[in-house]
C-alpha positions in Angstrom: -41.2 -5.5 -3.8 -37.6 -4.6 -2.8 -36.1 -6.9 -0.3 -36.2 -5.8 3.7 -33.1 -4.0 5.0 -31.8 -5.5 7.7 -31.9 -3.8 11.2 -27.9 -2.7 10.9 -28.9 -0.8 7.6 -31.7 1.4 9.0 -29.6 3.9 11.0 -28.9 6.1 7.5 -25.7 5.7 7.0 -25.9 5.4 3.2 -24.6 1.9 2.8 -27.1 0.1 0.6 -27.5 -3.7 1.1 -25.3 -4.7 -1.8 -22.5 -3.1 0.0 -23.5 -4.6 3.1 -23.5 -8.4 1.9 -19.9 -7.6 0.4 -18.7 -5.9 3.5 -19.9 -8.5 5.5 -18.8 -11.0 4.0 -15.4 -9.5 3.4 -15.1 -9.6 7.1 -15.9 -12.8 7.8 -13.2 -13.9 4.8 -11.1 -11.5 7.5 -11.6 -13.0 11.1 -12.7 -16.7 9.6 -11.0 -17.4 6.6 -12.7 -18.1 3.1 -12.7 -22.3 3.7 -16.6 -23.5 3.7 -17.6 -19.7 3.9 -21.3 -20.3 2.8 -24.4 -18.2 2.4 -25.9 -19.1 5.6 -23.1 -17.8 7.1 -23.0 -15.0 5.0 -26.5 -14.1 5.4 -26.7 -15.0 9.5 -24.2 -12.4 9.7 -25.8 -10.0 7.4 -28.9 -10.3 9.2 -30.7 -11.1 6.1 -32.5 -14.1 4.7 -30.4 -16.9 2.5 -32.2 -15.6 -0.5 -31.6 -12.3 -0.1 -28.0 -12.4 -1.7 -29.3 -13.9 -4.7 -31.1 -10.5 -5.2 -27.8 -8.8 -6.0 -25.3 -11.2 -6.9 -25.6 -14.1 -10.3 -24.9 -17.0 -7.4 -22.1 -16.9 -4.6 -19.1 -17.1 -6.0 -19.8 -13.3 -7.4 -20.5 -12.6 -4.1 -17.3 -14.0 -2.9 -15.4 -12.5 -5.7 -16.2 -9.0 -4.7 -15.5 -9.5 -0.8 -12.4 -11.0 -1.7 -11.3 -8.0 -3.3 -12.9 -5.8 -0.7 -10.7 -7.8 1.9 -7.2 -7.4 -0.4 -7.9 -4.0 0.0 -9.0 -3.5 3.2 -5.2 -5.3 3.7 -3.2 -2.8 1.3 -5.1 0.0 2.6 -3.7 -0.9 6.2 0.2 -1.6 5.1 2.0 1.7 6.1 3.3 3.9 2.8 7.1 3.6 2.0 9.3 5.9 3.3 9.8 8.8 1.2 12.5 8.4 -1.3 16.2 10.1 -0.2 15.5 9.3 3.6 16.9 6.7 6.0 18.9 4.4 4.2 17.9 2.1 1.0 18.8 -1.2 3.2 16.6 -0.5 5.9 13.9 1.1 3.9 14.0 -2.3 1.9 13.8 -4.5 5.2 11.3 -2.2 6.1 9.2 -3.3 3.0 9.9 -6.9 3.4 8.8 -7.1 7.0 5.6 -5.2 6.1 5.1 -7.0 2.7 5.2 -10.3 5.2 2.4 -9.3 7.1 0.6 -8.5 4.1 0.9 -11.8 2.2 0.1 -13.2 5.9 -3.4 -11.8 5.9 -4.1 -12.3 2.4 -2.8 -15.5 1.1 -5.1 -17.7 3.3 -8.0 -16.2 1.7 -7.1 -17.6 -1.6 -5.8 -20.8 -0.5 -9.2 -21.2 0.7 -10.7 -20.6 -2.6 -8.8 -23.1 -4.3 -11.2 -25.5 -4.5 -13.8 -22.8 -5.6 -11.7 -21.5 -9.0 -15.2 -19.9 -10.5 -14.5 -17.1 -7.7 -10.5 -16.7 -8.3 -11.3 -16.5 -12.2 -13.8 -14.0 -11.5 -12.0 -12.3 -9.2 -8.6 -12.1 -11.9 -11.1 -10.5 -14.6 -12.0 -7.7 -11.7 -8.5 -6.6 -11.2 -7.4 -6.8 -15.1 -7.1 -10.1 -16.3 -3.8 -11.2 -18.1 -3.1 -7.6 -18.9 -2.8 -6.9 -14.6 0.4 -8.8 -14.7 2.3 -7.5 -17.4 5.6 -5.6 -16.2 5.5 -1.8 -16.3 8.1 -0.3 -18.7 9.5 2.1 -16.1 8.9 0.1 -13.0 6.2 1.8 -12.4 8.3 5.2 -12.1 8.4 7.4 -14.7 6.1 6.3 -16.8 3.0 8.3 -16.0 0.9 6.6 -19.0 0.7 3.1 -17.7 -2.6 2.5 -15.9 -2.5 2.0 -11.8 -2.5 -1.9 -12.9 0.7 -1.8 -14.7 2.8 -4.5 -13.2 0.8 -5.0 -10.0 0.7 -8.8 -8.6 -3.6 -9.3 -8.1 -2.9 -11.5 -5.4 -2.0 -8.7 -3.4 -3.6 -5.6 -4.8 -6.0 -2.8 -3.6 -9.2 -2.0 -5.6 -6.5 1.5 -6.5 -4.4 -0.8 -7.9 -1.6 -0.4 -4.9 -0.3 -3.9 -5.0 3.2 -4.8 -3.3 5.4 -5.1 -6.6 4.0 -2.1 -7.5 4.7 -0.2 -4.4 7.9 -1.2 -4.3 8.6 -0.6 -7.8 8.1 3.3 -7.3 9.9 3.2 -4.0 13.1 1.6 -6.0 12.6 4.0 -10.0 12.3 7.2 -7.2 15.5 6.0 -5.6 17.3 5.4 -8.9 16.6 8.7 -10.2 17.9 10.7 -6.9 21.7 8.0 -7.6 21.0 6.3 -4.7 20.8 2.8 -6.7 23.2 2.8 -9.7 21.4 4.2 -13.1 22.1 0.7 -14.9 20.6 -1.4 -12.3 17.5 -3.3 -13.5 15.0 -2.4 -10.9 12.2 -4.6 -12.7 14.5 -7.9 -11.9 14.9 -6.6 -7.8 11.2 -6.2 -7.3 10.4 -10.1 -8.6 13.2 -10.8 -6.5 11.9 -9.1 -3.4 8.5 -10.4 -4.0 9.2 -13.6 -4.8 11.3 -14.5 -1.5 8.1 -13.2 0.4 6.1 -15.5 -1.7 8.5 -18.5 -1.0 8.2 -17.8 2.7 4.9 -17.3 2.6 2.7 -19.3 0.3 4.4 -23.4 1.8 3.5 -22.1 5.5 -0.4 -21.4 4.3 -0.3 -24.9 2.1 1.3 -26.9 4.6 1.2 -25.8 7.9 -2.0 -26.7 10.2 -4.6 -23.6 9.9 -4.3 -21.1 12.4 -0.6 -21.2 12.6 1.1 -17.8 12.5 3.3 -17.1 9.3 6.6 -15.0 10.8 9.6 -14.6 8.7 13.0 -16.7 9.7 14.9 -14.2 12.0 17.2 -11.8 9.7 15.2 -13.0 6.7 14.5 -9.3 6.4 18.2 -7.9 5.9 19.5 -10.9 4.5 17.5 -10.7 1.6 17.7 -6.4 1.5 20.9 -6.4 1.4 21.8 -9.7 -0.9 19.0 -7.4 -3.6 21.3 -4.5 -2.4 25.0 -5.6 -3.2 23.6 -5.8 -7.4 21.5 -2.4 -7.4 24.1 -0.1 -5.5 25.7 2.7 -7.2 28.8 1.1 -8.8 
């Protein structure tokens, strides 16, 4: 006999109660953090009994795996696209990024820290989004080369389940750039992105470690265009 669906599942909107437990629990890593989530919780908010989840999912760390990536993307999905290539100018379109790439890791790095003590759901979770392979560096910066998979070069700590992860996004932004002369044709965009990134990841990832939960992550002021236009001054058009 098929479990009960709970009350919030019986208004037809097609979401089956798989999706449900993974939603919901996605939302809770959201508003709550992933810290001491448990399947109580879980299931409290799901409106379902404990047991219930062990109907779809090996134990709960596959549960947890799969609304941690529901929550990455639920993140990506919400950054604003970059601008289009040719407009504004490359300095502010790359503060731009860096501002918006801040929020990002903001929302998302908690979530893992809180796993850390849980590594069954982050090795889980790494196999979802491409093992190994997901972090390997895309031989056009994730320009031109229209054969490497939507993985290709994309950081899984911050990625979308379509594969729109930060390095990635920001690789395109800088090949597209590179092709219309606005960034010098010998420039190694490959070595700005990790440079890019990695600032945001130095800002970011001691604050979550080592600052008392709850405390908002914001950048130091003019992090933003000091660091656009230090990645700048070495990409220009000579």
């Amino acid at each position: 006999m098929s479990p009960r669906r709970p009350a919030v599942l019986r208004d037809g909107d097609g979401q089956d109660l798989r999706e449900h437990l993974i939603a919901t629990a996605a939302r809770l890593i959201g508003e709550r953090g992933s810290a001491g989530l448990a399947v109580r919780d879980i299931a409290r908010e799901a409106q379902v009994a404990d047991g219930v989840l062990y109907n779809y999912f090996a134990d709960k760390e596959d549960l947890l795996a799969h609304a941690l990536l529901v929550h990455v993307g639920t993140v990506m999905s919400g950054m604003p696209p970059m601008p289009e290539p040719g407009t504004g100018t490359v300095a502010g379109n790359l503060e731009l990024f860096i501002d918006r790439g801040m929020a990002v890791l903001a929302r998302v790095t908690p979530a893992f820290a809180g796993l850390l003590s849980q590594p069954k759901v982050l090795t889980q979770f790494h196999a979802m989004v491409g093992g190994h392979a997901a972090f390997a560096v895309a031989a056009e910066a994730g320009g031109e080369d229209e054969t490497a998979g939507p993985d290709a070069g994309q950081d899984t700590s911050q990625t979308s389940e379509d594969g729109r992860g930060l390095p990635q996004l920001l690789a395109r932004y800088l090949a597209a750039e590179q092709r219309l002369g606005r960034i010098d044709g010998g420039a190694d965009v490959d070595a700005a992105v990790k440079l890019i990134v990695g600032a945001l990841h130095g800002q970011v990832l001691p604050r979550v470690m080592f600052s008392p939960p709850g405390v908002q992550l914001t950048a130091p002021p003019g992090f933003s265009r000091q660091i656009a236009q230090t990645v700048l001054r070495g990409i220009a058009p000579r």
